[in-house]
ZANU-224818 format. One line per 10 residues: number of its first residue (from 1); for each residue x, z, y of C-alpha. Coordinates in Angstrom, 1 decimal. Layout:
N
NUM	X,Z,Y; ...
END
This chain:
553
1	0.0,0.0,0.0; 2.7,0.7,2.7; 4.7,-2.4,1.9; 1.2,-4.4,2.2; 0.7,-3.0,5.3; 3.8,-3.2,6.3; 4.3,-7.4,5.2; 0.9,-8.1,7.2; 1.5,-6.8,10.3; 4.8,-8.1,10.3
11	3.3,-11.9,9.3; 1.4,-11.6,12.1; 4.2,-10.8,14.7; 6.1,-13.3,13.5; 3.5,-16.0,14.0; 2.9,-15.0,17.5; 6.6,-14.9,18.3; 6.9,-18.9,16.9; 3.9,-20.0,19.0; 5.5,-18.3,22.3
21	9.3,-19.6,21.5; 7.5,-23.0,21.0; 6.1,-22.8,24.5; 9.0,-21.7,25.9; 10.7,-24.4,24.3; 8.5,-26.8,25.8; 8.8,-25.4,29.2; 12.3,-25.2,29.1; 12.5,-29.0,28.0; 10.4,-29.8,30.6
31	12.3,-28.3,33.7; 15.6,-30.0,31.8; 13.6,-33.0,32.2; 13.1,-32.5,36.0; 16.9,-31.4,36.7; 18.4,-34.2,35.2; 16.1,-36.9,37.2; 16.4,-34.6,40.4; 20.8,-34.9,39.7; 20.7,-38.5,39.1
41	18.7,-39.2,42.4; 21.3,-37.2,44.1; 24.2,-39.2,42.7; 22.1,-42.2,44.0; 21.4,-41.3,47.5; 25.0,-40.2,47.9; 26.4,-43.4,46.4; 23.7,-45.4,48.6; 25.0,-43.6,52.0; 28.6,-44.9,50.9
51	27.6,-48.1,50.2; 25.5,-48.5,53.4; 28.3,-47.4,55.7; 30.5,-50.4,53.9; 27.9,-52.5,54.2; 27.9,-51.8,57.9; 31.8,-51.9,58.4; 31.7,-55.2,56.5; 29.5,-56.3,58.8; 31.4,-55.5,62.3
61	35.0,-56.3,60.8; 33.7,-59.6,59.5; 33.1,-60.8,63.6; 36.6,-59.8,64.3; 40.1,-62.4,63.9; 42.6,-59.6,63.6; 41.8,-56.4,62.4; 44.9,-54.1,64.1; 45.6,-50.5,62.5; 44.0,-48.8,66.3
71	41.1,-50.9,65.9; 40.4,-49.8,62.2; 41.1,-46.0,63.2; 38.7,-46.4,66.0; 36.0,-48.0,64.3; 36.4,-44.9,61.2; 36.2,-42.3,63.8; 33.2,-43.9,65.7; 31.3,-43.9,62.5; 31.0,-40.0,62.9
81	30.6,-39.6,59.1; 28.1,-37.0,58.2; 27.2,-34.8,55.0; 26.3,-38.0,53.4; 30.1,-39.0,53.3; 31.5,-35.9,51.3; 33.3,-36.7,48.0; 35.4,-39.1,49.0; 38.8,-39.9,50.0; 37.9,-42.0,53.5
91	37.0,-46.1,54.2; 39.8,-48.2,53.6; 40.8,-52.0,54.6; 42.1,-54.4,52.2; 43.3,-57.4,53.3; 43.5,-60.2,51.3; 47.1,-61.7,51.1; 47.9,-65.4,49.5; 50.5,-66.8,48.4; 53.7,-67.2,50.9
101	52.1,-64.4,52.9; 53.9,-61.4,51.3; 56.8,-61.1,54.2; 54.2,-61.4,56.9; 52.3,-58.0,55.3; 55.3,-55.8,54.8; 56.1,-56.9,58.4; 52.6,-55.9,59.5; 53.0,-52.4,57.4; 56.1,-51.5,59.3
111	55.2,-52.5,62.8; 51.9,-50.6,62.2; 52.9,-47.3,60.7; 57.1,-47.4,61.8; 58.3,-46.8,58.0; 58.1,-49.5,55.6; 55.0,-49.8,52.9; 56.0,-52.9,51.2; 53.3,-54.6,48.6; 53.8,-53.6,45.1
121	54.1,-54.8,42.4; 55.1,-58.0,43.6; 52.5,-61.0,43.2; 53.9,-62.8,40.0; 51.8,-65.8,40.8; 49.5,-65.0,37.9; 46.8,-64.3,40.4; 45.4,-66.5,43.6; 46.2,-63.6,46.1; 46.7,-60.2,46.4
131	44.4,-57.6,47.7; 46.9,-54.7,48.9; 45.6,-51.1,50.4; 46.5,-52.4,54.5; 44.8,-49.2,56.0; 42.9,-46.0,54.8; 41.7,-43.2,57.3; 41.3,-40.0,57.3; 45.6,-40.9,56.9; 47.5,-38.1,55.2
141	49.6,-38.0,52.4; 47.0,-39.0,49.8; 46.6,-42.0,51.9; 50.1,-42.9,52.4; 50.9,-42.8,48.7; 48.3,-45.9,48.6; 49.4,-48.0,51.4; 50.8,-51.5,49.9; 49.4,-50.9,46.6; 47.9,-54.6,44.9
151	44.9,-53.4,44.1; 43.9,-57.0,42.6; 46.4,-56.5,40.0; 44.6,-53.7,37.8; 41.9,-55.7,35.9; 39.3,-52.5,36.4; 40.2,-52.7,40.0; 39.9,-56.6,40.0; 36.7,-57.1,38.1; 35.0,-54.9,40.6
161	36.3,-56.9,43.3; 35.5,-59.4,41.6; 31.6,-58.6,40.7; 31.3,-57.2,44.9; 32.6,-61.1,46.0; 30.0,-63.0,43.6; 27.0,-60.4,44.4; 28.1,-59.7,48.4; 26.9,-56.5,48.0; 29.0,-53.0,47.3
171	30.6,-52.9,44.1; 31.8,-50.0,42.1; 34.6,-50.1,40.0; 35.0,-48.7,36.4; 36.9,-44.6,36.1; 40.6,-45.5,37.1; 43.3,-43.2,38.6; 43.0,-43.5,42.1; 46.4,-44.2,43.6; 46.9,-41.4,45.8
181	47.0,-38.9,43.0; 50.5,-39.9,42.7; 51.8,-38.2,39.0; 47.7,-37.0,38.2; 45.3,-38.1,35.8; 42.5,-36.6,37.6; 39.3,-39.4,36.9; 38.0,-41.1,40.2; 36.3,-44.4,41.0; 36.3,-46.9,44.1
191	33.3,-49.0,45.7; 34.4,-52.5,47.3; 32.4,-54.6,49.9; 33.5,-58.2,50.4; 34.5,-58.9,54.0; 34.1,-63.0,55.0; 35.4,-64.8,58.0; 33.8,-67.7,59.3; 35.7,-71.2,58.3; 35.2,-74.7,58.1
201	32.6,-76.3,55.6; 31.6,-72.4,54.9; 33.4,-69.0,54.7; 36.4,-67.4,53.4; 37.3,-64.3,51.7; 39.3,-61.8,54.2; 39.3,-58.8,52.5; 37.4,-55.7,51.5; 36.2,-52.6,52.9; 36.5,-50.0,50.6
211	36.1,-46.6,49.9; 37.8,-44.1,47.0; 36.4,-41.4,45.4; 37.5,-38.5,43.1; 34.6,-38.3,40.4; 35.3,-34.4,40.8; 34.2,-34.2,44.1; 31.8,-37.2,44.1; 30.0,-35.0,41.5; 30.0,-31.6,43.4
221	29.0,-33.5,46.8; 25.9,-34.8,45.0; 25.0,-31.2,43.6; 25.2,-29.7,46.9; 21.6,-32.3,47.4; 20.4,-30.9,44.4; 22.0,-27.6,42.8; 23.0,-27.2,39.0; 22.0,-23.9,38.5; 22.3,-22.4,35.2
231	22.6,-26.4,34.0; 25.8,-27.9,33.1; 26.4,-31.5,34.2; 29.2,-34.2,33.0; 29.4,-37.7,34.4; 30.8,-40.5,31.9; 32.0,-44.0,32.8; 29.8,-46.5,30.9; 26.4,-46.2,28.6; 28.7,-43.8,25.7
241	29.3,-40.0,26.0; 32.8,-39.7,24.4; 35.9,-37.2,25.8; 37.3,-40.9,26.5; 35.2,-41.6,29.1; 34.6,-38.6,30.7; 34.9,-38.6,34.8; 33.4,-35.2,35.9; 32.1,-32.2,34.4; 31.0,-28.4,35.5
251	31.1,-27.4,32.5; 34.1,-24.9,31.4; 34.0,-25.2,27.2; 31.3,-27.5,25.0; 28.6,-25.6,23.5; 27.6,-27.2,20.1; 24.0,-25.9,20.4; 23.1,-26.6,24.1; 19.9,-28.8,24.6; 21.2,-31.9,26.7
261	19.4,-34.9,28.5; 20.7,-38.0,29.4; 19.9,-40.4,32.3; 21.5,-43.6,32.9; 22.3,-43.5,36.9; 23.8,-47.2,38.8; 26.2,-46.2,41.3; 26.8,-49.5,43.4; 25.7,-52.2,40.6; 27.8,-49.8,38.1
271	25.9,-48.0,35.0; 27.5,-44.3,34.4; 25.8,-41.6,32.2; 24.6,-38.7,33.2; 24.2,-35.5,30.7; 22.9,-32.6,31.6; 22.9,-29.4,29.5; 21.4,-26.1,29.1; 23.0,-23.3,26.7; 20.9,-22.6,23.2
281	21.1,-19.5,24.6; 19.6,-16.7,21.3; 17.5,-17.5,18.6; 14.1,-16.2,20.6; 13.0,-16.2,24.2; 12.6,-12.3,26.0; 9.0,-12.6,25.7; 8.8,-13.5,21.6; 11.6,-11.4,21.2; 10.1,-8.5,22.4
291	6.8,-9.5,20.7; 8.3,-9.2,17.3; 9.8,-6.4,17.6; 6.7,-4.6,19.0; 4.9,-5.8,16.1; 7.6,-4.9,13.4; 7.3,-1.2,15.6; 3.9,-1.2,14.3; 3.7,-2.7,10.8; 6.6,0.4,10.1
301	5.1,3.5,11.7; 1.6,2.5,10.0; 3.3,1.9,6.6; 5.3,5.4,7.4; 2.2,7.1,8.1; 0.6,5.4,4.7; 4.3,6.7,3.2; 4.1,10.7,4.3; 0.6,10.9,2.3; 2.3,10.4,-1.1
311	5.8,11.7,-0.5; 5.3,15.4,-0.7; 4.5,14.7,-4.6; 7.6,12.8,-5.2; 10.2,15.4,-2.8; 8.9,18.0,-5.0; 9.9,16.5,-8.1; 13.1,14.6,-6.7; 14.1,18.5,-6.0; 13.7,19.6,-9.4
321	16.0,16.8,-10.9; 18.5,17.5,-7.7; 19.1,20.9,-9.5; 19.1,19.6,-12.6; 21.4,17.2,-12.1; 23.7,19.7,-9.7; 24.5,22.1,-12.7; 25.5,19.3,-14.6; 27.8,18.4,-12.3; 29.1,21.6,-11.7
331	29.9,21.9,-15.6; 31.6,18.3,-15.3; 33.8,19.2,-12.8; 35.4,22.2,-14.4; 35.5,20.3,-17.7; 37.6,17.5,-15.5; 39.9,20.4,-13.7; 40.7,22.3,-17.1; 41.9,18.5,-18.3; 43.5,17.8,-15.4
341	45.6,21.6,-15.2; 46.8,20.9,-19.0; 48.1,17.5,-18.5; 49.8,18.5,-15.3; 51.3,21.6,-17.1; 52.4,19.4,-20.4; 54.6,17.3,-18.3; 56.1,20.0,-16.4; 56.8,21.8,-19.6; 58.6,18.8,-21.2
351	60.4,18.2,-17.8; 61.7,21.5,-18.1; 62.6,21.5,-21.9; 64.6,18.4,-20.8; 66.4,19.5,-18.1; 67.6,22.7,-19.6; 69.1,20.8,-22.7; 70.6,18.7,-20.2; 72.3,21.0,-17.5; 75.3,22.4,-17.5
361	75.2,25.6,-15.5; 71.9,27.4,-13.8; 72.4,25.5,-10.3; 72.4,22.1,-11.4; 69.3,23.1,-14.1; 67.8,24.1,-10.5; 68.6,21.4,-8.7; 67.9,18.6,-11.3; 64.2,20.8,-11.7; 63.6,21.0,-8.0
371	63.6,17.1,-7.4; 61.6,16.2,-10.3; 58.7,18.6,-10.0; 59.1,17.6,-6.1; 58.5,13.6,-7.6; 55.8,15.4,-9.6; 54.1,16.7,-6.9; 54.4,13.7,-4.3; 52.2,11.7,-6.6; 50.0,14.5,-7.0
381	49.8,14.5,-3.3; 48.8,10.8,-3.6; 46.3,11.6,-6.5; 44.6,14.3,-4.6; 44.1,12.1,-1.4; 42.4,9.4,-3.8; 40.1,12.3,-5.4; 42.6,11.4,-8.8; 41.1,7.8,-8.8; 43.2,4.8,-8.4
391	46.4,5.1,-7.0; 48.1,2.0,-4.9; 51.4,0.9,-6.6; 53.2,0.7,-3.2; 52.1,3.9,-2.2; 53.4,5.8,-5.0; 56.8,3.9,-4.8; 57.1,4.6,-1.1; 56.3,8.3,-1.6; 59.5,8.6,-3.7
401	61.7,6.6,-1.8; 60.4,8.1,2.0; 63.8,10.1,2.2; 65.8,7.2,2.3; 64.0,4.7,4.4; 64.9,6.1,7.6; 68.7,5.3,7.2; 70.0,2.4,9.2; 73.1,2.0,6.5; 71.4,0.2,3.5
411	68.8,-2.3,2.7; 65.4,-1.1,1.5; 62.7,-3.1,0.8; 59.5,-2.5,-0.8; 56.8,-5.4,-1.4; 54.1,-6.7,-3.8; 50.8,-7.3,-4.7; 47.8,-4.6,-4.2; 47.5,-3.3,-7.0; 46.0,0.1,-8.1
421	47.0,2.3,-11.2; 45.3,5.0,-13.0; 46.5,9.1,-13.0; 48.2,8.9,-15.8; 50.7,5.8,-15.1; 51.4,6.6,-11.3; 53.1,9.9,-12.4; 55.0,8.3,-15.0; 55.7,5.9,-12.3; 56.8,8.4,-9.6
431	58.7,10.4,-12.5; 60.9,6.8,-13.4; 61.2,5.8,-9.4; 62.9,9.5,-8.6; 65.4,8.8,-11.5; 66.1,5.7,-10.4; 66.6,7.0,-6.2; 68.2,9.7,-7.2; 71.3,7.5,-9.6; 71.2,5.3,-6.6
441	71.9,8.0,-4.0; 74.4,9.5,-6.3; 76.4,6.3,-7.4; 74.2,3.3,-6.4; 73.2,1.2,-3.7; 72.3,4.3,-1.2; 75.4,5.9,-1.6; 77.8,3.4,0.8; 76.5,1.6,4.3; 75.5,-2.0,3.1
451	74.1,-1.4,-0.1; 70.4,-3.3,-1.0; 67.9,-1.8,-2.7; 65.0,-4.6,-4.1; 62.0,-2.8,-5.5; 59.4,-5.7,-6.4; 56.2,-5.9,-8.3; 53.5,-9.1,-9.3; 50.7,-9.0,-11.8; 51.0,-10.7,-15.4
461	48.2,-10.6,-16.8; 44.3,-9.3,-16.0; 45.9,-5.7,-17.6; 49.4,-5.5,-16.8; 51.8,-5.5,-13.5; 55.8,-6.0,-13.6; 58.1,-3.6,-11.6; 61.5,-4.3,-11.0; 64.1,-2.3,-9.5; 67.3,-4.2,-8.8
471	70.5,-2.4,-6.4; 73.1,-4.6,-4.9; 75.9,-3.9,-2.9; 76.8,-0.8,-4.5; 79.9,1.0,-6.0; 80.7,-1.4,-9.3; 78.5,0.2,-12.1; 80.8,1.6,-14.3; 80.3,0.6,-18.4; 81.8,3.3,-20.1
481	79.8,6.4,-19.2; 77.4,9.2,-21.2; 73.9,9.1,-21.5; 72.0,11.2,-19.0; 68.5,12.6,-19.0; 67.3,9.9,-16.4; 68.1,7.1,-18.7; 66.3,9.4,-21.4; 63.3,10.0,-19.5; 62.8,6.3,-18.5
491	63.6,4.9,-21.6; 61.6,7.2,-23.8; 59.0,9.6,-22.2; 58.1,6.6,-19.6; 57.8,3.9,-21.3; 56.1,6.5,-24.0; 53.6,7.0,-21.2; 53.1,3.5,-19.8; 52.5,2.0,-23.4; 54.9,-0.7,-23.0
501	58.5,-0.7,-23.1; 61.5,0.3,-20.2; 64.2,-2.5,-19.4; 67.0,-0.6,-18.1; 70.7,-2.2,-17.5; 73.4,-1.5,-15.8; 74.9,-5.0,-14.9; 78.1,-4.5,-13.1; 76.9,-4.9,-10.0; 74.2,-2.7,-9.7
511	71.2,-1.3,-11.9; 68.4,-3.1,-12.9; 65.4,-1.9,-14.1; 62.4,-3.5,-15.2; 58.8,-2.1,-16.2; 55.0,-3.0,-17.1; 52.6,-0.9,-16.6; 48.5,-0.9,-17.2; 46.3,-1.8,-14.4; 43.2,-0.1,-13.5
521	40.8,-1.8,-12.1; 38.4,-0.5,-9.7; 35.0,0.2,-11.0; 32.6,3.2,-10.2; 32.9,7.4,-11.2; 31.0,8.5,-13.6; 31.7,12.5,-14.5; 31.3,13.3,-17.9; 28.1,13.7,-18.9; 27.4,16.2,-21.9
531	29.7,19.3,-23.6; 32.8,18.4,-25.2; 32.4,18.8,-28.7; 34.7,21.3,-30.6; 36.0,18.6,-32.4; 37.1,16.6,-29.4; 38.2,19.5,-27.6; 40.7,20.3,-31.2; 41.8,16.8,-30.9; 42.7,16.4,-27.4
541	44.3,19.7,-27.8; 46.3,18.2,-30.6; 47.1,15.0,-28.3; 48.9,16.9,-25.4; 50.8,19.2,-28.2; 52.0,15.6,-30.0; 53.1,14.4,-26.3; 54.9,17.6,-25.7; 56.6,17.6,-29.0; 57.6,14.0,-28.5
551	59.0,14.6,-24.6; 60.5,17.1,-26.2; 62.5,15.0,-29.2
END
């Protein structure tokens, strides 16, 4: 009944979220709609003003013979260019030079501006004239970077030219890099307006008037006409929206799931394509957002209030197991402890037995004691943290060899797989890698500056994981020498431990040791359920005595 209750109501919110995120959907589509025709009719009117202030400069300069640098200056500043004018980079005059008439323009450049601005590149007779930059106001350095520049000899620049001659109207030119960016890249575009003198049996082509523009700014002069908002806008030369033919954009990084409009706009007898954006944004609007979670509000505290009326019945019986089942644990963990003291206490008894047999006086039985029950209890310190689970192979390994990775005189390094072993095998483990530190302190690769101590590990099979402990750079290992109780402990009590045998040599160049032990695999803790039978009590009793005995032999 509560999950009923709680399904139905929650149907329900859903459904009315979807029908208000499909409105708002609509809406926002709508208004997307309405931003992107409002942009393109800025872009228009602001390319119109351009092309009607050309239209009127072609008009006046076509009446004149000459067309001197004062006069062109004059006739720019009397235009008294408004708002309309912003984005670009001023009116220019390009006069159209033929053949032979290459030393008469530099001449003209250099009487005009007193430095010379010679036409470049150099008419290679490939074309019927050349159309260099003659003037451009407002002059500054943009504008004298372009000043002699063949702008007839770029075929994006020429086929505008081109297309504004056979139409007599203004022109504009496909994205190019306008000249006065000098060493930039930065996108812009020009519009040209055919200038014609009268002649005999009809007219000739003088020139153009012209104007540059940086798409960048021709882009944020039309937003000013109509803002962007929270709308992001990108201008692309041609009918294609590829990075390749990019121009302008206000927008910082591309979001895959924005909702975009396009709108082809014809700036001067040219088609661009304009795209206009709006973020994804979340998966629901504020409003259905907030209506679904109101209704999910609801569907829970009725199904809560339908819950309460039949809990009481099942706390009071939940409580009754809880007990139950906390006495059982209680027995289990004492059961686990008693295990855990009397395998703990075997191996320090058969650590002892060892070492006495093997000391020679009371302060070296001390010593050699001290270290290995201080191994001992640095992987019980490891066990405890891990509540006697799983114990990390690295961690164990770097417990033992802590006290000598802080010297700066010898090479240590520790590294390996993750990979966890069970109680058992990480104190054997601890046990074999205190031996092994403390031979290599004594007479090994930690005993002189420069020595280099290897200890390595991988997994070979699903069960098993190889360790190998290899010194370098140490005192030459000497072949003629007694067996110790490291070499006995490793050999035998270990590799008793681990199941699997010890490889322990002593090359001449340093001690190599190499050993498998069993992997445990991480699964969950169960506590053991049930007494221990006297049987299995008598033979687990017997098990520890039979390990004791044989640590012992």
């Amino acid at each position: 009944m509560p999950l009923g209750i709680f399904l139905l109501i929650s149907a329900i919110a859903v459904l009315s979220a979807f029908a208000i995120e499909r409105g708002e959907a609509q809406r926002a589509s709508a208004q997307l709609t309405a931003r992107t025709d409002a942009i393109a009719s800025a872009l228009e009117r602001r390319a119109n003003a351009s092309s009607a202030y050309l239209r009127a400069g072609a008009a006046l300069l076509s009446t004149l013979g000459e067309i001197p640098e004062g006069e062109f200056r004059r006739f720019v500043s009397e235009l008294r260019l408004d708002s309309d004018f912003r984005g670009n980079d001023g009116i220019g005059w390009a006069a159209v030079v033929r053949p032979g008439e290459e030393d008469a323009f530099n001449a003209l450049m250099l009487r005009d501006y007193g430095s010379p601005h010679p036409l470049y590149p150099r008419p290679d007779g490939s074309q019927p004239f050349a159309v260099p930059v003659t003037y451009l106001h407002p002059q500054n350095d943009r504008a004298l970077r372009a000043l002699g520049y063949d702008m007839y000899s770029e075929p994006l620049r020429r086929s505008a030219m081109i297309e504004a001659a056979v139409s007599a109207s203004p022109t504009a030119s496909d994205a190019v890099v306008l000249q006065q960016e000098g060493g930039g890249d930065a996108p812009g575009f020009l519009i040209y307006m055919p200038v014609y003198s009268p002649a005999r049996g009809g007219r000739a082509l003088k020139g153009y008037i012209y104007s540059p523009f940086s798409a960048d700014q021709f882009l944020h002069a039309a937003l000013e006409l109509e803002e962007a908002g929270q709308y992001g806008v990108q201008l692309f030369d041609g009918d294609r929206a590829h990075p390749g033919t990019l121009m302008a954009s206000t927008i910082g990084e591309e979001d895959p799931g924005a909702h975009r409009n396009r709108r082809e706009v014809t700036i001067a007898n040219n088609t661009w394509l304009l795209v206009v954006s709006r973020s994804g944004g979340g998966l629901l609007s504020g409003l259905a957002f907030a209506t679904l979670i109101f209704g999910l509000l609801v569907a829970s505290l009725l199904a809560v209030v339908v819950r309460l009326l039949t809990q009481q019945a099942e706390e009071d019986e939940a409580a009754l197991a809880w007990y139950g089942e906390q006495a059982s644990i209680r027995n289990s963990l004492t059961r686990e402890l008693n295990h855990r003291v009397k395998n703990t206490l075997a191996n320090v008894l058969s650590i002892i037995s060892l070492t006495r047999r093997r000391s020679e006086d009371l302060d070296s039985f001390a010593e050699s004691l001290t270290g290995r029950i201080r191994a001992l209890s640095a992987t019980h310190d490891l066990l405890t943290q891990s509540d006697w689970g799983s114990t990390p192979v690295g961690a164990v390994i770097e417990a033992e060899l802590l006290p000598y990775a802080t010297s700066g005189d010898h090479t240590l390094v520790i590294e390996g797989e993750a990979v966890n072993l069970a109680p058992n095998e990480a104190l054997s483990l601890g046990l074999a890698v205190h031996e092994l530190a403390t031979n290599a302190a004594k007479y090994g690769a930690l005993s002189v500056p420069d020595g280099n101590l290897r200890v390595t590990w991988e997994i070979v099979s699903a069960e098993l994981v190889r360790i190998e402990w290899l010194e370098r750079g140490g005192p030459p290992v000497k072949q003629e020498r007694g067996r110790g109780f490291g070499t006995d402990l490793i050999e035998r009590i270990v590799a008793h431990e681990l199941s699997n045998p010890v490889e322990l040599t002593f090359e001449p160049e340093g001690v190599r040791c190499v050993m498998c032990v069993p992997i445990r695999r991480p699964r969950e803790f169960a506590l053991r359920a049930g007494a221990l039978t006297k049987q299995g009590k008598r033979a687990r009793k017997g098990r520890i005595a039979s390990r004791v005995e044989a640590q012992g032999r």
